[in-house]
C-alpha positions as CSV (number, residue, x, y, z in Angstrom):
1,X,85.8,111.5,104.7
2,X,86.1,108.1,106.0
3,X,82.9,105.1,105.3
4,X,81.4,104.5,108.1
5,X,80.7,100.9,106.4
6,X,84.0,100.0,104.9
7,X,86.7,102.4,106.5
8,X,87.5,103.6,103.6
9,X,89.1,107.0,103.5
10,X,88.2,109.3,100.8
11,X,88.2,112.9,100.0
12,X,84.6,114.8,98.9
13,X,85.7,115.8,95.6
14,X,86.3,111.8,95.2
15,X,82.4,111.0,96.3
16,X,80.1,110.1,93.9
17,X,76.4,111.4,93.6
18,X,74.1,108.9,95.2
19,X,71.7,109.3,92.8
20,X,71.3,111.0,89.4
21,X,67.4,111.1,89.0
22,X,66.8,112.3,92.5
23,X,64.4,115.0,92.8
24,X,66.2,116.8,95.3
25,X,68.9,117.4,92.9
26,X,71.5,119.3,94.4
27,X,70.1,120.2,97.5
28,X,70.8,116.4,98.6
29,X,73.8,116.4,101.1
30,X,74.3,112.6,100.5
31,X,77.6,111.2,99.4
32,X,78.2,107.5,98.4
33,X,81.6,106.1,99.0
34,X,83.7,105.4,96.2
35,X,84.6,101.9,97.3
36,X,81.6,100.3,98.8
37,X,78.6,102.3,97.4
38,X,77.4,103.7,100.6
39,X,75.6,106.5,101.4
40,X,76.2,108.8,104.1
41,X,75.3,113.0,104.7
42,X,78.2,115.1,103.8
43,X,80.6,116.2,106.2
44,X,79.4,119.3,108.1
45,X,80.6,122.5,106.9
46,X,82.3,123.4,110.1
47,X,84.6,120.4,110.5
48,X,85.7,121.0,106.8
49,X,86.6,124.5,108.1
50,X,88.6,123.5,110.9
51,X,90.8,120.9,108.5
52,X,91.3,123.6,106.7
53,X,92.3,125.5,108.6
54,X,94.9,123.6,110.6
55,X,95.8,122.3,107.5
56,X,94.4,118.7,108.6
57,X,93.7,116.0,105.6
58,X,92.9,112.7,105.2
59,X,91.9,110.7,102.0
60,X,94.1,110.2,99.1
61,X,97.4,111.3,97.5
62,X,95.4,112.4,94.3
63,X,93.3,114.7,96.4
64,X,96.2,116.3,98.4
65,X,97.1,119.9,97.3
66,X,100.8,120.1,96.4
67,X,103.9,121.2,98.8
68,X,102.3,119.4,101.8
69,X,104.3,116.7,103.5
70,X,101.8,113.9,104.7
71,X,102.3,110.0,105.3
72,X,100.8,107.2,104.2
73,X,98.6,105.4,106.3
74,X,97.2,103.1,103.9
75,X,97.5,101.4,100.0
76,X,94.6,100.1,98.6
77,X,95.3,99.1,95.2
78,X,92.8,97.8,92.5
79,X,94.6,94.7,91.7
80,X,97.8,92.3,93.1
81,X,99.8,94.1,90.1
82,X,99.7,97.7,91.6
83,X,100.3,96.6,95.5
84,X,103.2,94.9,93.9
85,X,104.5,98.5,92.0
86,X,103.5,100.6,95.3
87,X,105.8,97.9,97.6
88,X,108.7,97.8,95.1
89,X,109.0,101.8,95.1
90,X,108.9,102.4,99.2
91,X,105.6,103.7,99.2
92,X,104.1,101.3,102.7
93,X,102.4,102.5,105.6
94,X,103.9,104.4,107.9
95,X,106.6,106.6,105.3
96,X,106.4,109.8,105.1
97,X,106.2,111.6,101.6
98,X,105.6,115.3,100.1
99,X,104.0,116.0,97.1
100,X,105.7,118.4,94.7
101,X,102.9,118.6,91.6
102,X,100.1,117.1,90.3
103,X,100.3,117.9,87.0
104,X,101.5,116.4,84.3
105,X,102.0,113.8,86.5
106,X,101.8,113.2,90.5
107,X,105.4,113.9,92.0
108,X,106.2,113.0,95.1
109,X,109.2,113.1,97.1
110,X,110.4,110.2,99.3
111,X,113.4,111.2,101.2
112,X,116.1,112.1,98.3
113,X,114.4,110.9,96.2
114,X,111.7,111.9,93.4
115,X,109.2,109.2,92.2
116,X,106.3,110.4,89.2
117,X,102.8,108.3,89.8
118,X,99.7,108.1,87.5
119,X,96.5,109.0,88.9
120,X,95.4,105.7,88.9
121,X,98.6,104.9,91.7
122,X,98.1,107.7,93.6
123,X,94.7,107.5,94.2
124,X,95.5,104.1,95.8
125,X,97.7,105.6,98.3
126,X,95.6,106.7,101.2
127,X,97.2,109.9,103.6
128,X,96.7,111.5,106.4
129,X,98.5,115.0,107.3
130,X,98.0,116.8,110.7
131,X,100.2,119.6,111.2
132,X,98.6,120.8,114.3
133,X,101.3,121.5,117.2
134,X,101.4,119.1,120.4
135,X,100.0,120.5,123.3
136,X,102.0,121.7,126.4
137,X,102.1,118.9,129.5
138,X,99.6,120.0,131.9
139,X,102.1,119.2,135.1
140,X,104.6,121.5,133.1
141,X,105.3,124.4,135.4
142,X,104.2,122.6,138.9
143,X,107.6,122.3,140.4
144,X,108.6,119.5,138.4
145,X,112.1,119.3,137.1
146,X,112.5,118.8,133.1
């Protein structure tokens, strides 16, 4: 899910319960963003299905399932101190990364090479995996030469 308020990209397992004493309880469908606090309806049913299903994800590294390749299209660290650790071991924008486990610790795989993350690091590292296969040119097979 993404905020519609502050952009920020999180998975539903991540959103918090708006609110506790509510008497709709769990029939509520809102969510509240991690991050800012907002409120917003859950994401419908069928568009969950369909990321599912084409194996489509975006929100955190913590939420990702393992053996998926994804990149990073965000950090958002807590503090100056965990930027700092994120920059100084390649994880930026842009780089793509797999992740091998999640337990006992996050490992991820950057290139060759295998880097172990606490929870509270790779819930800072924002993703987005899309597997789906381009679609064939539409003037493909009009005469044109390749």
């Amino acid at each position: 899910m993404k905020c519609a308020l502050c952009g920020f990209e999180f998975s539903e397992s991540e959103a918090k319960r708006p609110c506790a004493s509510c008497p709709l309880g769990a029939k509520c469908d809102l969510v509240c963003c991690p991050n800012c606090g907002y409120q917003a309806p859950r994401e419908p049913r069928w568009l969950s299905r369909w990321r599912h299903r084409h194996n489509a994800y975006d929100g955190t590294l913590a939420a990702l399932r393992p053996g998926i390749e994804t990149e990073i299209i965000a950090v958002r660290p807590r503090d100056k101190r965990t930027l700092h650790k994120l920059t100084a071991l390649g994880l930026l924008p842009g780089v793509r990364v797999r992740l091998l486990r999640r337990f006992p610790c996050y490992l991820i795989e950057l290139g060759h090479t295998q880097i172990a993350l606490d929870r509270e690091l790779a819930s800072a590292i924002v993703v987005r995996t899309h597997t789906l296969t381009p679609s064939p040119s539409p003037l493909r097979g009009r005469g044109e030469k390749e």
